[in-house]
N, C-alpha and C positions, 0 to 999 in steps of 0.2 A: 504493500500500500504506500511507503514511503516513498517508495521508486516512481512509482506512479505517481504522484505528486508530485515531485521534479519535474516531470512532462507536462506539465497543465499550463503553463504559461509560455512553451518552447513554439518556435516557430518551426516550419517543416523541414530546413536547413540546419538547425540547431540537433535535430533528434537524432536517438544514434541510430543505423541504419537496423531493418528485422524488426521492430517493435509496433509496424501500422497493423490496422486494424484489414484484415482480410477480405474481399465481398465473397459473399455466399460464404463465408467462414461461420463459428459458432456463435464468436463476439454478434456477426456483423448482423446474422439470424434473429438473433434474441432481443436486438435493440429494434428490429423492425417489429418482433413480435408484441413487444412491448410498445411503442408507435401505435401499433393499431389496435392494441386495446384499451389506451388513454385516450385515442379518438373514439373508438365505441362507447366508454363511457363516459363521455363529456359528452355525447348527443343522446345519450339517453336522460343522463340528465338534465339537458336543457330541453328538452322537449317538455319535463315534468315541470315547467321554471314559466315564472309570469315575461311580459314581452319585454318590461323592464329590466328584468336579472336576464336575460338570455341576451340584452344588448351590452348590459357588464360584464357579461363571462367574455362575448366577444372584442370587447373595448380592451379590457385586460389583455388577452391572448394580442390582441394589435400593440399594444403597448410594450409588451413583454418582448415579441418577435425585434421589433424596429430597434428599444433600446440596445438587445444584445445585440444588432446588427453594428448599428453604429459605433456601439463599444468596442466592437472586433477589427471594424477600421480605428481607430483611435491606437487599440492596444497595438496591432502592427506597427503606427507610425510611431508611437513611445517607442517600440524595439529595434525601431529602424528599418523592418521588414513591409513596410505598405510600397504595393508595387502595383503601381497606374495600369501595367500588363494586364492582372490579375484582379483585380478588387473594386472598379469602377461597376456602377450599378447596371449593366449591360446584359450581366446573366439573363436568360427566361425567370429562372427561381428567385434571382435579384429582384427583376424590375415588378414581380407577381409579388415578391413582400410590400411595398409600397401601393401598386393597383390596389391588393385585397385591403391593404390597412385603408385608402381612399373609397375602397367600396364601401367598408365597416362607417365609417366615418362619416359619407356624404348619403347612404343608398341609395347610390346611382346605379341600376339596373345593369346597364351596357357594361360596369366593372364588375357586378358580381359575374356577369356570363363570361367575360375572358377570365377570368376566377377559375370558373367554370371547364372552361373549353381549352385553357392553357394553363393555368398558374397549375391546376391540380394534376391534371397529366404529369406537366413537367414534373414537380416535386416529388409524384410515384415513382417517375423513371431514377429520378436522382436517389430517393432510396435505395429504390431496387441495386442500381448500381452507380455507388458513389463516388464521384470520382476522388479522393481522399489523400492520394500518397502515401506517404510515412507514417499519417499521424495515427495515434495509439486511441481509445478509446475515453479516456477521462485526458484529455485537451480541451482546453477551451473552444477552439475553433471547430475541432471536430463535433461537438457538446452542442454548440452552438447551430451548428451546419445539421445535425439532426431534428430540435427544437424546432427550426424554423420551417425546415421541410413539412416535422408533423403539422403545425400551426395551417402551411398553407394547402394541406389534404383539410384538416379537420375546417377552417371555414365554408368553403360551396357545401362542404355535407351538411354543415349545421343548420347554413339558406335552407336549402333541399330541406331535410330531415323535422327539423323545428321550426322555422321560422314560416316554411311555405311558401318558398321561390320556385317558381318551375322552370329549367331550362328552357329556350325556344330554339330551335333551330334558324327561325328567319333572324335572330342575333348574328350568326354568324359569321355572313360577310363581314360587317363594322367590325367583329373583331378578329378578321384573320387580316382586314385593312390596316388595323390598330398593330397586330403582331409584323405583319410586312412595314411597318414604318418605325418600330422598334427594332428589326432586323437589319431593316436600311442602315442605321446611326450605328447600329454595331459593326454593319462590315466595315462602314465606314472610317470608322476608329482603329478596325482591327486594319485594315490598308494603312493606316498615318503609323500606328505605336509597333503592328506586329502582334497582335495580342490575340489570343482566342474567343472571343466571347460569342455567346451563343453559337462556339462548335460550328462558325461557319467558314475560319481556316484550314484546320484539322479537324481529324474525328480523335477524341481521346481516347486513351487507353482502357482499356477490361471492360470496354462498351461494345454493345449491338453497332454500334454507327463506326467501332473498326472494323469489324467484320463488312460494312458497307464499304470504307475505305480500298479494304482489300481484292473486295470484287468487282466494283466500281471507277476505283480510282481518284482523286482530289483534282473537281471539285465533286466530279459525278454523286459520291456518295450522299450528298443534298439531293439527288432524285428519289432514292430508296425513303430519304428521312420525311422528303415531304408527302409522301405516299404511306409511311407510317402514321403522320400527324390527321392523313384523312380517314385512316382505319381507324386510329382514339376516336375521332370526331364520328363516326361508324357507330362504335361503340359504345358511346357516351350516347347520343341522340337517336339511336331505334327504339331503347326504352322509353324515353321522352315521347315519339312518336305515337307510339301504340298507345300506351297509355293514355293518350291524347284520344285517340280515334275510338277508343273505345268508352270512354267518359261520353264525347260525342254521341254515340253509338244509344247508351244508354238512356240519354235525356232523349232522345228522336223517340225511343220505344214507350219511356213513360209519357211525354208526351203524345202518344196515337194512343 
């Protein structure tokens, strides 16, 4: 445990090499399993919660996410470790913590549905397979880089689940307009500094989108990826649908 402590405040250069946290490892298993049953029951319990405490549990969870964001920039530049490359709000996962805390903040519809249709996607992939390096699992940044991830699956559930947002599908032009104009200002920056963001230089490591790289080629593997973001959106929105059509369906009947 002592050891472990030494690590918490180290930046990914600083660690000694063998000590990161594994994907699909036992560590890496258990913190997702755990993930999603603070999400499961944080929407069971707001569902049981009046409209005012289900907008405190989400103000909190918004507040919570931003501050350690912020403090994780800070703390790199204290270390001397903050790199414009890396840390600029340009991520998918980045720029969905700030969206969803303006959804939570303004309920503007049009941000809870990119919420919806990107922040939460992204953030599952990012669990799923994090892109993490070195770091070990009680680090701040890694601690952090979990946290926020959970944060931005458990808000659109919470919309959905308690609160009673319904995805729409006709949302979704505005916001894959909204995602291509975010994507714009990251290639953009990523051409000026060299930097990767939003994986639209390279595909990173121990990810689906190397295996894209590899069979595809750079830049090609952005064909596979945008053909995957229409099968999430696939996925996400058939439920939406039916469900849709058959609510319909019903009122026509008790109506005749």
């Amino acid at each position: 445990m002592r050891r472990m402590c030494e690590y918490f405040w180290l930046y990914e250069t600083d660690l000694p090499p063998g000590i990161g946290v594994q994907t699909f490892g036992i560590v890496h298993l258990a913190w997702v399993t755990i993930s999603v049953l603070l999400i499961l029951m944080t929407i069971l319990i707001s569902r049981r919660q009046t409209e005012v405490i289900r907008r405190r549990i989400q103000v909190t969870t918004v507040y919570l996410m931003v501050t350690a964001h912020l403090f994780c920039w800070l703390w790199t530049a204290i270390i001397g470790h903050y790199a414009i490359t890396e840390l600029l709000p340009l991520h998918l996962c980045t720029l969905s913590v700030f969206v969803e805390s303006a959804a939570v903040l303004s309920g503007r519809t049009l941000l809870k549905e990119f919420s919806y249709c990107c922040g939460l996607p992204g953030a599952v992939f990012a669990l799923i397979t994090p892109v993490m390096g070195g770091y070990p699992l009680f680090n701040y940044y890694y601690l952090q880089f979990a946290m926020a991830h959970t944060i931005l699956i458990l808000l659109p559930l919470i919309w959905i689940f308690a609160d009673g947002f319904r995805p729409d599908i006709r949302r979704i032009p505005p916001c894959f307009g909204l995602l291509l104009f975010f994507a714009g200002i990251a290639a953009f920056v990523n051409r000026l500094i060299g930097s990767n963001y939003m994986f639209l230089s390279f595909a990173p490591t121990d990810t689906p989108l190397e295996i894209f790289e590899a069979w595809f080629g750079n830049p090609g593997y952005l064909i596979p990826l945008t053909l995957l973001v229409l099968i999430v959106w696939l996925i996400l929105y058939t439920p939406v649908v039916l469900s849709t059509r058959l609510q319909r369906r019903k009122r026509f009947e008790i109506g005749l």
